[in-house]
C-alpha positions as CSV (number, residue, x, y, z in Angstrom):
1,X,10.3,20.5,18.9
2,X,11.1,18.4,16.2
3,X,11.8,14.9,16.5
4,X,15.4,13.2,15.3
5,X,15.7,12.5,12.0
6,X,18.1,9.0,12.0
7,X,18.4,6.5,9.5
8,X,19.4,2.7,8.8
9,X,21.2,1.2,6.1
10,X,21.8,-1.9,3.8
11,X,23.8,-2.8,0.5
12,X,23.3,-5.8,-1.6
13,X,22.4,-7.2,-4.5
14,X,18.9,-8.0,-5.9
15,X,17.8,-10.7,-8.6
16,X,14.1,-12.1,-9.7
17,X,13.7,-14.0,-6.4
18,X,12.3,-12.6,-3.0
19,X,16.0,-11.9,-0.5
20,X,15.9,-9.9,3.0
21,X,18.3,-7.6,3.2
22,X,19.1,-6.3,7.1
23,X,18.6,-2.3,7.8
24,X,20.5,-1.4,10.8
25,X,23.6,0.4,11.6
26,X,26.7,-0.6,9.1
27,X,29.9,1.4,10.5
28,X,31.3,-0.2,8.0
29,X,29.4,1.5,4.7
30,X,27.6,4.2,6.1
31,X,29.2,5.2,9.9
32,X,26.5,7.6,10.2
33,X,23.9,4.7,10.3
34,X,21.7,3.9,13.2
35,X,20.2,0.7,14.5
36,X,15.9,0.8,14.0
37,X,14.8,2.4,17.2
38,X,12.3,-0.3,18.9
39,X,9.9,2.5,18.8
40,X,9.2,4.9,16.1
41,X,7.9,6.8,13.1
42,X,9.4,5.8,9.7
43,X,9.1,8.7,7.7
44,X,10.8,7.1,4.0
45,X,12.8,3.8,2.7
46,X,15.0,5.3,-0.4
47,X,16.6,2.3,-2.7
48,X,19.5,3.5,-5.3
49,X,20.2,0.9,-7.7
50,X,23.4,0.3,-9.7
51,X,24.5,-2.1,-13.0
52,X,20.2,-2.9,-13.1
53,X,20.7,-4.2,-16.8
54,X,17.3,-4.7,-18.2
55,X,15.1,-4.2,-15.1
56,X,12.3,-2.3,-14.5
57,X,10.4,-2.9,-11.5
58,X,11.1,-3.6,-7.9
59,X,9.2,-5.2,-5.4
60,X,9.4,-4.9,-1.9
61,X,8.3,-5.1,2.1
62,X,9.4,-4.4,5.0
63,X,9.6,-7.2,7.8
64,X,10.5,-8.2,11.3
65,X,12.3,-11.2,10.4
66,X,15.1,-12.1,8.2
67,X,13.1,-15.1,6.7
68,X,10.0,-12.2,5.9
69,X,7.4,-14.1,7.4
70,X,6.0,-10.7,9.4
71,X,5.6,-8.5,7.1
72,X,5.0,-5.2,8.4
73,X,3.7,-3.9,5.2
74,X,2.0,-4.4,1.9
75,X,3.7,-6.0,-1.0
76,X,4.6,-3.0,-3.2
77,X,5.4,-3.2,-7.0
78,X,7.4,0.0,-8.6
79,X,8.7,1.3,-11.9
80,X,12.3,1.9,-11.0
81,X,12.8,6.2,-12.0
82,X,15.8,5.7,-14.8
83,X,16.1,8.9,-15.8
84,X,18.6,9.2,-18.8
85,X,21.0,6.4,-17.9
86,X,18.3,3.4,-18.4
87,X,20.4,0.3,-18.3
88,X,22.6,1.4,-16.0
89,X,21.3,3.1,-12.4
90,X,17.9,3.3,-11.2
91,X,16.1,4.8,-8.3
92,X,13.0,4.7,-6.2
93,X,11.4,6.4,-2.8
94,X,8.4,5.4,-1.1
95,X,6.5,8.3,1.2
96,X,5.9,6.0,4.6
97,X,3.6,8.9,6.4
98,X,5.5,8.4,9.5
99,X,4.3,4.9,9.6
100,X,4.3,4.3,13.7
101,X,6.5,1.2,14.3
102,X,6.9,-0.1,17.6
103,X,9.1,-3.7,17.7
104,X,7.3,-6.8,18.4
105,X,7.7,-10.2,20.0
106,X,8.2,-11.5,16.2
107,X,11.2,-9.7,15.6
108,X,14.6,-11.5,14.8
109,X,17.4,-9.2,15.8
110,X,16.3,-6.0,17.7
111,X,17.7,-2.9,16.1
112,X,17.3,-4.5,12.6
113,X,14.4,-4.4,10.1
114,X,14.6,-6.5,6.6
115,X,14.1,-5.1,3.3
116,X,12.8,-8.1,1.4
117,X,12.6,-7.2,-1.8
118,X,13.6,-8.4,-5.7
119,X,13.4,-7.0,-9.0
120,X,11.4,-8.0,-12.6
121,X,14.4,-9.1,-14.1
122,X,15.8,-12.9,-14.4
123,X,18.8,-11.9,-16.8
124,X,20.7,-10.9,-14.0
125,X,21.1,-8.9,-10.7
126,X,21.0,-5.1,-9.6
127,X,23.5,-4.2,-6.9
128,X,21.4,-1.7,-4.5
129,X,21.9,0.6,-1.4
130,X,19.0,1.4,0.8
131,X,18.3,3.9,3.3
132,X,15.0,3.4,5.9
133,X,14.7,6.9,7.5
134,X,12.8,7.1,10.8
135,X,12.1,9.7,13.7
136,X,12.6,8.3,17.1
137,X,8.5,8.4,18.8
């Protein structure tokens, strides 16, 4: 039998410097949200970015604390997928394998993972919305 697809969710606004951004369950935005299961298998993190002006990369991890001192993966560096509105809204998805993700002592708020993340682009910010999609193990 397949396992439940859930997912959590964060909104904000990026700029040329490293922030954390908190994935968990936001009633508030997305009511369908979930908190990050303290045991599972994250299948994708999807980032949709709005008013990106002149950017064209983001950067990113994923982390147990809001500060991003455990990272729980590898730095990544991505072209952000324009399409035919290039100064305006961007996209990118990274495949996690159903990365196995079981919480830790390290973790700052249990239910929450951080997104810490920027993009390229010091003329100004991209306002983002990102979705960490995860099967309970």
């Amino acid at each position: 039998m397949p396992l439940p697809i859930g997912f959590s969710y964060v909104t904000g606004s990026l700029s040329d410097s490293y922030a954390a951004f908190a994935l968990t369950e936001d009633d508030a935005n997305e009511p369908s949200s979930k908190k990050v299961p303290s045991k599972c298998l994250i299948d994708k993190l999807r980032v949709t970015l709005s008013s990106i002006s002149s950017a064209t990369a983001i950067s990113w991890y994923l982390s147990e604390d809001s500060a991003g001192k455990y990272a729980m993966t590898p730095v990544t560096s991505t072209t952000i997928d324009t399409g035919l509105a290039a100064t305006t809204f961007g996209f990118y998805s990274a495949s996690m394998d159903n990365y196995p993700y079981r919480e830790s002592s390290n973790i700052t708020t249990s239910g929450t993972l951080y997104l810490v993340a920027k993009v390229n682009d010091s003329s100004g910010t991209a306002s983002f919305e990102s979705f960490l999609h995860w099967r309970r193990a």
